[in-house]
DOTILUM-889798 format. One line per 5 residues: number of its first residue (from 1); for each residue x negated, y negated, z negated of N, C-alpha, C, CB. Coordinates in pm, 1 decimal, always signed. Each point is the difference from the previous one (the first is absolute). Glycine has a CB too. Example, Ala and Ser with C-alpha at 12.3 -4.5 7.8 and 13.67 -1.06 7.14 Angstrom:
residues 2
1> -1319.0 +569.0 -780.0 +89.0 -119.0 +0.0 -90.0 -120.0 +0.0 +189.2 +117.3 -124.6; -154.2 -222.3 +196.6 -82.0 -119.0 -6.0 +77.0 -109.0 -73.0 -118.4 +62.8 +214.5
end
This chain:
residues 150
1> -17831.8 -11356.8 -16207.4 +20.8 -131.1 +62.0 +140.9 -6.5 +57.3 -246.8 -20.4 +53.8; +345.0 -52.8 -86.9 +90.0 -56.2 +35.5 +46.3 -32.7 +141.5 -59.8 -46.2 -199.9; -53.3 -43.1 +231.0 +35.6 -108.7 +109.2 -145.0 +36.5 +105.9 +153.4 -232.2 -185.4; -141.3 +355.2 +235.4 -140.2 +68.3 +51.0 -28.9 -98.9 +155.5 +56.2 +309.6 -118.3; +49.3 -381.6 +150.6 +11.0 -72.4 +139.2 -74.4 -147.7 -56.1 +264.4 +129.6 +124.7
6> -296.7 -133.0 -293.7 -34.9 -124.8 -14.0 -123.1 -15.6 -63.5 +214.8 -49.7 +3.6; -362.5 +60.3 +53.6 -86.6 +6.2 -86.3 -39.6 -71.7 -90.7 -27.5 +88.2 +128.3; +5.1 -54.3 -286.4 +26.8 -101.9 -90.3 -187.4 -72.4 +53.1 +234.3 +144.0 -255.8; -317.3 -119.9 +314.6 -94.4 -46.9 +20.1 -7.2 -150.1 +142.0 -63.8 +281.8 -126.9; +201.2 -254.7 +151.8 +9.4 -114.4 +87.0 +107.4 -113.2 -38.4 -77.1 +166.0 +174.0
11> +51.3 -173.2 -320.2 +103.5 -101.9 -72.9 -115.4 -77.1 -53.5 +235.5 +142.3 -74.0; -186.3 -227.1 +45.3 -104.6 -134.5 -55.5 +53.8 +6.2 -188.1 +7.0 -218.0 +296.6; -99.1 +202.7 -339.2 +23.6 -46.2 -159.5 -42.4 -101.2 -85.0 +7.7 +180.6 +15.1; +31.6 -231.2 -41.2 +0.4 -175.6 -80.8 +26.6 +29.0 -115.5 +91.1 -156.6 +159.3; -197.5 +79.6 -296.7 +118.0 -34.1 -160.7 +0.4 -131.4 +13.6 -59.4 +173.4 -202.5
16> +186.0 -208.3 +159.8 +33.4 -133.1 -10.2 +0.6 -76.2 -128.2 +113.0 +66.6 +177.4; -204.5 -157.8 -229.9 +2.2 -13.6 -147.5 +33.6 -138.0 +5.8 -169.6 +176.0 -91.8; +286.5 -243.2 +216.3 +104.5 -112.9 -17.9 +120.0 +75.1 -55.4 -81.3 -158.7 +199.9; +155.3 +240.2 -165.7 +168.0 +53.9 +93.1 -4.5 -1.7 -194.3 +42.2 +221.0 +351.9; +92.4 -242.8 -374.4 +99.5 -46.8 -92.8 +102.4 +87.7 -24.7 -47.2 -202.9 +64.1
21> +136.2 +222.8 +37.6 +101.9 +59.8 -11.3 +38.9 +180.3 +68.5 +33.6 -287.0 -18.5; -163.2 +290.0 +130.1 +18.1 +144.7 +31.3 -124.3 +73.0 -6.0 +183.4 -52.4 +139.5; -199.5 +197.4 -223.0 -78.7 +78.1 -5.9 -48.2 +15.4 +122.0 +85.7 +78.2 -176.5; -49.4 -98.5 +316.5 -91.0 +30.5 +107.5 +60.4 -62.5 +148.8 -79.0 +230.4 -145.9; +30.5 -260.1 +250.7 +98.7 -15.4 +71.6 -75.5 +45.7 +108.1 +143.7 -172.9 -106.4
26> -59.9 +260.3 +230.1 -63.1 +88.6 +141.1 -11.0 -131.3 +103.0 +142.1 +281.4 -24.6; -222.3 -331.0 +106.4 -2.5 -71.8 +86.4 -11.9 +60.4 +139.0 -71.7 -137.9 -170.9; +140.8 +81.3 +265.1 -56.7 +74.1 +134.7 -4.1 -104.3 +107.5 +102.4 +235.0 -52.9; -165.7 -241.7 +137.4 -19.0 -82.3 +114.9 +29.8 +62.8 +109.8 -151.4 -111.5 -96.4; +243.0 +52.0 +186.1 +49.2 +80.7 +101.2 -100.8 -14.8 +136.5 +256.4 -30.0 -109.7
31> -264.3 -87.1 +110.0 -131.4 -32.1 +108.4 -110.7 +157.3 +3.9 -4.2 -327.6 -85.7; -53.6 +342.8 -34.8 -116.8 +82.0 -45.9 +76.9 +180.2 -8.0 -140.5 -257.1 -173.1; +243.8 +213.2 +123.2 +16.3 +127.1 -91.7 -45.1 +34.4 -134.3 -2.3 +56.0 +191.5; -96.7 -193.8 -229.5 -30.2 +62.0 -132.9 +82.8 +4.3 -104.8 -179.3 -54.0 +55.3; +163.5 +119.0 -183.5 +51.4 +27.6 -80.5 -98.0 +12.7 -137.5 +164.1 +83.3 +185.6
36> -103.5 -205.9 -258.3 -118.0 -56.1 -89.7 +122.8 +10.1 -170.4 -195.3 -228.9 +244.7; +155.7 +326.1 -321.1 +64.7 +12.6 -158.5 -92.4 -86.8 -71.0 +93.8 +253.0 -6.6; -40.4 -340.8 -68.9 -67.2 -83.3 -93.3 +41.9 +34.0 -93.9 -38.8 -159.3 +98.6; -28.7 +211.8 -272.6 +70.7 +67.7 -98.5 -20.8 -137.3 -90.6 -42.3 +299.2 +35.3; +120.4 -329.1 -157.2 -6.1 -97.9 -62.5 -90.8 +47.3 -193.9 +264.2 -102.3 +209.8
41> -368.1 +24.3 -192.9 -105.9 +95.8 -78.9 +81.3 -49.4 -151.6 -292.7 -0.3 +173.9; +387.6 -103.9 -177.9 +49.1 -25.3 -164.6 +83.5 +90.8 -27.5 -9.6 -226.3 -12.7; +88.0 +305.8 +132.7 +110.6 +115.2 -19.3 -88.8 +127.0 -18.8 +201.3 -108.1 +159.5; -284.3 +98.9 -117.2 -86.8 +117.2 -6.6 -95.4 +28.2 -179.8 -23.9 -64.0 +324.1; -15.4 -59.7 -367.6 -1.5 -22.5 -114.7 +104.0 +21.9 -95.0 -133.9 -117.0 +94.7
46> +271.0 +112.3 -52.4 +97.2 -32.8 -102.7 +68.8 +127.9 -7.0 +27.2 -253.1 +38.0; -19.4 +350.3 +78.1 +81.7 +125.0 +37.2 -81.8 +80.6 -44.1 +122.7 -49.9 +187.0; -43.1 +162.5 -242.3 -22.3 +102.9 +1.5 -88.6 +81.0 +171.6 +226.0 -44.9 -220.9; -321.6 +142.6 +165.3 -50.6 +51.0 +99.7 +94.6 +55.7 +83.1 -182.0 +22.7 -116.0; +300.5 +68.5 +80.2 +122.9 +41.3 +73.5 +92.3 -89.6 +59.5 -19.6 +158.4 -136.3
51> -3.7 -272.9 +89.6 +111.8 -86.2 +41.3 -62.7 -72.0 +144.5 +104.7 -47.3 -277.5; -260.3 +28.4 +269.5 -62.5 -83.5 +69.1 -34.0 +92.0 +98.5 -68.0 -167.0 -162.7; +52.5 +317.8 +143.6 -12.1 +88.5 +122.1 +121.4 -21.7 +83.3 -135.3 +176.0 -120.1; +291.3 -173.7 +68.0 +134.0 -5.1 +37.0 +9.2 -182.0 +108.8 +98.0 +194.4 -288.6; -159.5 -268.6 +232.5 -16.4 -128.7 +98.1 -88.5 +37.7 +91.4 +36.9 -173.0 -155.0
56> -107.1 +249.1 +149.1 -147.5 +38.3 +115.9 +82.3 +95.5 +103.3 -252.1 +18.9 -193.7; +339.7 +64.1 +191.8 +86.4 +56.2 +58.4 +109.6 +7.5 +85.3 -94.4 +14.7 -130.3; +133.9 -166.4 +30.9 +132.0 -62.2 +92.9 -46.9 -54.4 +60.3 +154.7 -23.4 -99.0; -325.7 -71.8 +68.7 -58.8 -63.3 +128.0 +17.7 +107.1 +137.5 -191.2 -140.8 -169.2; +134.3 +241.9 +160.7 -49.5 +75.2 +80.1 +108.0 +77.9 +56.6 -206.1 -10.6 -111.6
61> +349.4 +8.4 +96.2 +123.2 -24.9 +66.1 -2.3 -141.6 +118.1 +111.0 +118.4 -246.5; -104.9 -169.4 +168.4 +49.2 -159.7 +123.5 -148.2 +23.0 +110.1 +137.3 -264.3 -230.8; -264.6 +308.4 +207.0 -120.8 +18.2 +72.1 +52.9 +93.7 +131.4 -175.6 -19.2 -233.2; +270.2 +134.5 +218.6 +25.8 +105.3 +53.1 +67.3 -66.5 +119.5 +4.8 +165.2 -205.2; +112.3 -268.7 +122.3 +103.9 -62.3 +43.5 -71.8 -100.5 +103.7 +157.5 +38.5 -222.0
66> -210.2 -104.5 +170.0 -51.1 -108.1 +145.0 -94.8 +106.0 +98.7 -34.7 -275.4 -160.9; -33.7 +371.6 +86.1 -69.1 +106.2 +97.6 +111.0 +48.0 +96.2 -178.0 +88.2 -180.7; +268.3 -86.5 +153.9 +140.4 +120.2 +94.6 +94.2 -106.7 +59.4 +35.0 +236.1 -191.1; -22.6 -296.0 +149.6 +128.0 -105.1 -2.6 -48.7 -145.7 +29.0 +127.7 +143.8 -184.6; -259.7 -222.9 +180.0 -16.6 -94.6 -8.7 +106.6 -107.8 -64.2 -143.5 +100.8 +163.1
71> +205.0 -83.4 -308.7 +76.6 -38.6 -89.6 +16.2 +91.2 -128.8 +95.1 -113.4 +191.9; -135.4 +38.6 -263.0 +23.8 +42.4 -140.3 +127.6 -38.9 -69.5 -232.0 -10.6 -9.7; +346.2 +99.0 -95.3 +73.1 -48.7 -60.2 +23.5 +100.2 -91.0 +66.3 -151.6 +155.4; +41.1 +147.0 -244.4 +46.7 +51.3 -121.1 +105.6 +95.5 +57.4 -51.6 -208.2 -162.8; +63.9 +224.3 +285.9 +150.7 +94.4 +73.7 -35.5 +123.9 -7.7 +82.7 -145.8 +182.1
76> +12.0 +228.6 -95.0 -31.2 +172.4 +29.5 -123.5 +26.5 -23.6 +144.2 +31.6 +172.4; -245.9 -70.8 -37.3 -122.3 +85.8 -9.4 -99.0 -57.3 -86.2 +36.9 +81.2 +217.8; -22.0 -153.0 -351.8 -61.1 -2.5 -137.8 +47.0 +63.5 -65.1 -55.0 -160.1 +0.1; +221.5 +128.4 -43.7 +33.1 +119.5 -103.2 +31.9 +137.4 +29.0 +72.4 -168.7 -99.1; -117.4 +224.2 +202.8 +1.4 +128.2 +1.2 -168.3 +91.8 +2.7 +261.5 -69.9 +122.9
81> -353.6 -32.7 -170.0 -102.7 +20.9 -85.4 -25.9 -29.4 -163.9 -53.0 -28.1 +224.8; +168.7 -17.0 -237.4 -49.5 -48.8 -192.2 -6.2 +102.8 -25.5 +103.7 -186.5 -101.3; -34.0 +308.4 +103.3 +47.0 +143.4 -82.4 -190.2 +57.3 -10.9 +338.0 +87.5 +144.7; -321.0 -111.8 +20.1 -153.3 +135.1 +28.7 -77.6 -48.6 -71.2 -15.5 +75.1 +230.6; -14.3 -235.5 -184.3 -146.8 -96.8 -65.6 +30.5 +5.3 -127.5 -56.5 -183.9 +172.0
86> +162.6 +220.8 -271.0 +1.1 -56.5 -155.0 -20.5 -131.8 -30.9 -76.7 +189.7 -48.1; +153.3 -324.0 +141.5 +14.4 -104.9 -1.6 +85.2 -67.0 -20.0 -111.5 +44.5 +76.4; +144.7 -176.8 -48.3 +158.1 -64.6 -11.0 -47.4 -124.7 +115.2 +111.5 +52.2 -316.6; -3.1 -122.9 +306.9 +4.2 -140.3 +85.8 -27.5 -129.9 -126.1 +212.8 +109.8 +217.3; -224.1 -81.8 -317.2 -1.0 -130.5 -49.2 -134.8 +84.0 -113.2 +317.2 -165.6 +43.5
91> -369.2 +35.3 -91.4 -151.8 -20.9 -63.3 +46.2 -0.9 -157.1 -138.5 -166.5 +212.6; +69.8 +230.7 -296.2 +59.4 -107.0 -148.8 -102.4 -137.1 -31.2 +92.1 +250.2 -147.8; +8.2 -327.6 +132.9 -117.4 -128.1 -1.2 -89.0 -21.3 -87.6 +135.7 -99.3 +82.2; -266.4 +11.3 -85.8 -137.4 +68.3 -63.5 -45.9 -159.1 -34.4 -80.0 +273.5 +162.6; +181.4 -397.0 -173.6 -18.2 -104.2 -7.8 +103.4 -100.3 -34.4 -153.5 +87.0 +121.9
96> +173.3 -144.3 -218.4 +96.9 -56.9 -40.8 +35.0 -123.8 +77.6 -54.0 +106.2 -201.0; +179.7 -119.1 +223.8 +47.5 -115.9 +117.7 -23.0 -174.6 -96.6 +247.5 +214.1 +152.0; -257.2 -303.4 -76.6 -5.5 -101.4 -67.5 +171.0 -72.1 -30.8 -276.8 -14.7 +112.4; +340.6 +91.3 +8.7 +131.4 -50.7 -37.3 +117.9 +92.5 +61.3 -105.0 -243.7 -9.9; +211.6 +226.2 -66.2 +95.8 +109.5 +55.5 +107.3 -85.8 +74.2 -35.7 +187.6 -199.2
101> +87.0 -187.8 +331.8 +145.3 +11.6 -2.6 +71.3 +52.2 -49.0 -29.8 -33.6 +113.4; +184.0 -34.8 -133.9 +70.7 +66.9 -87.1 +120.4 -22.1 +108.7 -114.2 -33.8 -273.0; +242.7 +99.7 +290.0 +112.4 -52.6 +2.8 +105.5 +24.7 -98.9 -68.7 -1.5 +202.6; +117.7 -87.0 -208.1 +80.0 -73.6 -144.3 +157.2 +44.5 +52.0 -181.7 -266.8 -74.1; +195.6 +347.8 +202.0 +130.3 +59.4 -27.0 +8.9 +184.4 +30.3 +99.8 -274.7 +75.0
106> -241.5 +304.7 -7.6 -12.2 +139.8 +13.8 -72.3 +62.8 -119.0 +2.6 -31.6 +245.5; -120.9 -70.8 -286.0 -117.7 +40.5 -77.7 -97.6 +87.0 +93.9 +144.9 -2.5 -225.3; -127.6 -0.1 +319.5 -104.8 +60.1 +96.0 -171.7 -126.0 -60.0 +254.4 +95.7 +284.0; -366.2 -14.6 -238.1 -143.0 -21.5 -52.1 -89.6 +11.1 +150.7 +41.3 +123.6 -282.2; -141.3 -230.5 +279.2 -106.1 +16.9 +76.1 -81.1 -92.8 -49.5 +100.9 +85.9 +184.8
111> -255.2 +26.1 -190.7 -98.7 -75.8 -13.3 -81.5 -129.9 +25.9 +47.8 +178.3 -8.8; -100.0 -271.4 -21.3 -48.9 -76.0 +116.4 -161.7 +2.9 -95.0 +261.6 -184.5 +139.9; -318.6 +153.4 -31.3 -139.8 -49.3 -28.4 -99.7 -137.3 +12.7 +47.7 +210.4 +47.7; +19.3 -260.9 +81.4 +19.2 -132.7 +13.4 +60.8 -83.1 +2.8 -78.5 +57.0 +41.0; +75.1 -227.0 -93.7 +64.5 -87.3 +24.2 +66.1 -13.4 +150.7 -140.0 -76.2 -189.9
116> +254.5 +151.3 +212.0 +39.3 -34.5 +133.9 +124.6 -96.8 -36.1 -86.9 +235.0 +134.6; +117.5 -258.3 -28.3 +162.0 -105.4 +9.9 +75.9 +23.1 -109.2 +40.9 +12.1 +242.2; -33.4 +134.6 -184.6 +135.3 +65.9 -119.5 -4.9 -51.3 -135.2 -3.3 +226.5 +101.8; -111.3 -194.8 -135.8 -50.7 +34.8 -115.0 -2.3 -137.0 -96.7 -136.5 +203.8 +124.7; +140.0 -319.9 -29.2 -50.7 -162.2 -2.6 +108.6 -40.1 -4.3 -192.6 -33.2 +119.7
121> +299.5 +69.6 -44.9 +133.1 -36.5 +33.7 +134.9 +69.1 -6.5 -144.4 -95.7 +111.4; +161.5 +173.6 -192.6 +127.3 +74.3 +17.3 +108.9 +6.5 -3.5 -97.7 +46.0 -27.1; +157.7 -131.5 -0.7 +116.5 -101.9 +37.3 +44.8 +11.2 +142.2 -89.8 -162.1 -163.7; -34.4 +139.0 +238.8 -6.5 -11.3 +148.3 +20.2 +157.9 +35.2 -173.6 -230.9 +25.3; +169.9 +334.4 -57.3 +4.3 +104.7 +44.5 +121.9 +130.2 -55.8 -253.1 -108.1 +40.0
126> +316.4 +213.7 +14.2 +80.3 +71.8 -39.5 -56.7 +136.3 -17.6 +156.9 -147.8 +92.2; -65.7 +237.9 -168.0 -105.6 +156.4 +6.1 +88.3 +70.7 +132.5 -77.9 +64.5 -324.5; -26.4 -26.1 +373.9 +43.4 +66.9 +112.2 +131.8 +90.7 +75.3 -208.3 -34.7 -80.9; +193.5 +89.3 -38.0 +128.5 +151.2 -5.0 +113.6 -42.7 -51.4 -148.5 +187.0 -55.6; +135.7 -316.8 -95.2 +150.6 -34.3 -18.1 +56.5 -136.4 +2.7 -16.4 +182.4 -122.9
131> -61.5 -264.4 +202.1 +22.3 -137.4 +45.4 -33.8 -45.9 -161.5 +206.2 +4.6 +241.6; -259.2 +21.1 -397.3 +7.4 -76.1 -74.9 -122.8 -52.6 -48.6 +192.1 +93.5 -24.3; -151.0 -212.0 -80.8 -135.6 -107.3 +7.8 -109.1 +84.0 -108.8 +155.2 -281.4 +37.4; -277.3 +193.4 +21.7 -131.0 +22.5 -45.2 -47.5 -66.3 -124.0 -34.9 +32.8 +222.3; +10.6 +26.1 -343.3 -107.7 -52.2 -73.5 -182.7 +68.5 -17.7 +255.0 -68.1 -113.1
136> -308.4 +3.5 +85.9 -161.6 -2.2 -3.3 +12.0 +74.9 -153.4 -106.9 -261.5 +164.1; +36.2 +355.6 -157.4 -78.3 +70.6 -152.9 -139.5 +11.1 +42.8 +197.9 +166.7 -100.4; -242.1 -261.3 -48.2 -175.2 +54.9 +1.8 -42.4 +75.6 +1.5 -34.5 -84.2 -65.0; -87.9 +152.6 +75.8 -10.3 +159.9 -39.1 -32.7 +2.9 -99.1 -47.3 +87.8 +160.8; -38.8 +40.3 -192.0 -33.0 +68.7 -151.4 -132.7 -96.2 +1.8 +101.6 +304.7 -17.1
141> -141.8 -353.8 -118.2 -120.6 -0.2 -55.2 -99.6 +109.5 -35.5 +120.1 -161.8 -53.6; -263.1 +171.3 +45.8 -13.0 +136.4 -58.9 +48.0 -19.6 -120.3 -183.8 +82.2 +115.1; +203.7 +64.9 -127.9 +97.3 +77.6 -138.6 +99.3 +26.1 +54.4 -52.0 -107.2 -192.7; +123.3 +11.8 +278.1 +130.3 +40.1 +12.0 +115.2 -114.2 -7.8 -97.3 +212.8 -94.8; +63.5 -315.1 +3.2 +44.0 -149.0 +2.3 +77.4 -67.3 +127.4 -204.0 -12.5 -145.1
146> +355.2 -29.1 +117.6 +39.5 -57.9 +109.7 -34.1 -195.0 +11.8 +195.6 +242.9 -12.2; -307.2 -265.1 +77.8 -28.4 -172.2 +2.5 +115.9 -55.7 -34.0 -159.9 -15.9 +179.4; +262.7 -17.6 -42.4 +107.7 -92.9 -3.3 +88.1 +22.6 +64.2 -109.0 -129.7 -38.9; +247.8 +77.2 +43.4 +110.7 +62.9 +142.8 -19.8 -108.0 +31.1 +194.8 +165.4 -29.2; -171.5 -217.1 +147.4 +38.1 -132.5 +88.9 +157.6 +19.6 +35.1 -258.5 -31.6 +122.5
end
């Protein structure tokens, strides 16, 4: 056991068969103290058993983290568990996006899943890191098929 100050019997566990975009996410309530992992059962379907143990892990990092720290993040005292846990900070995704940002002067990429603003409007919006403009890409069809660019 890892995290012997954190009994995994006083964590809460949830599957989530809405969540879209993340294999799992750690919740904590500061009022309570609780600490509630919800695993996402389509990533769990779609991953590999190693891969989906490796999301069950990094959960159980950020668990430690609001256990010790009451704050979870991606800083020091996470990544100086990826090595031990055989984990990472990022998920491989287990669900195809409905639409991509694009920027049209970095080529930087982000997923989206919902119709948000951006996504509706991008004209109206810049990419973050290099001030340049936004276009809308559909996502994949199954097979692999690109719908449409906007």
């Amino acid at each position: 056991m890892y995290f012997p100050e954190l009994p995994v019997d006083t964590i809460d566990w949830e599957v989530s068969h809405r969540a879209k975009r993340q294999a799992g996410v750690t919740k904590y309530d500061p009022a309570t103290e609780a600490i509630t992992i919800a695993l996402t059962w389509k990533a769990y379907e779609q991953h590999r058993q190693t891969q989906f143990s490796a999301t069950v892990r990094h959960k159980l990092i950020h668990a430690w983290q609001y256990h010790e720290f009451d704050d979870a993040d991606h800083g020091t005292t996470f990544t100086r568990w990826t090595d031990t846990l055989d984990t990472s900070q990022h998920c491989e995704r287990f669900t195809d996006p409905k639409w991509w940002l694009v920027c049209e002067d970095c080529g930087g990429r982000i997923a989206r899943y919902r119709s948000s603003k951006t996504v509706r409007n991008p004209e109206q919006y810049s990419w973050g890191e290099c001030g340049g403009s936004l276009r809308v890409e559909i996502g994949l069809l199954p097979g692999g098929g690109l719908r449409f660019t906007r």
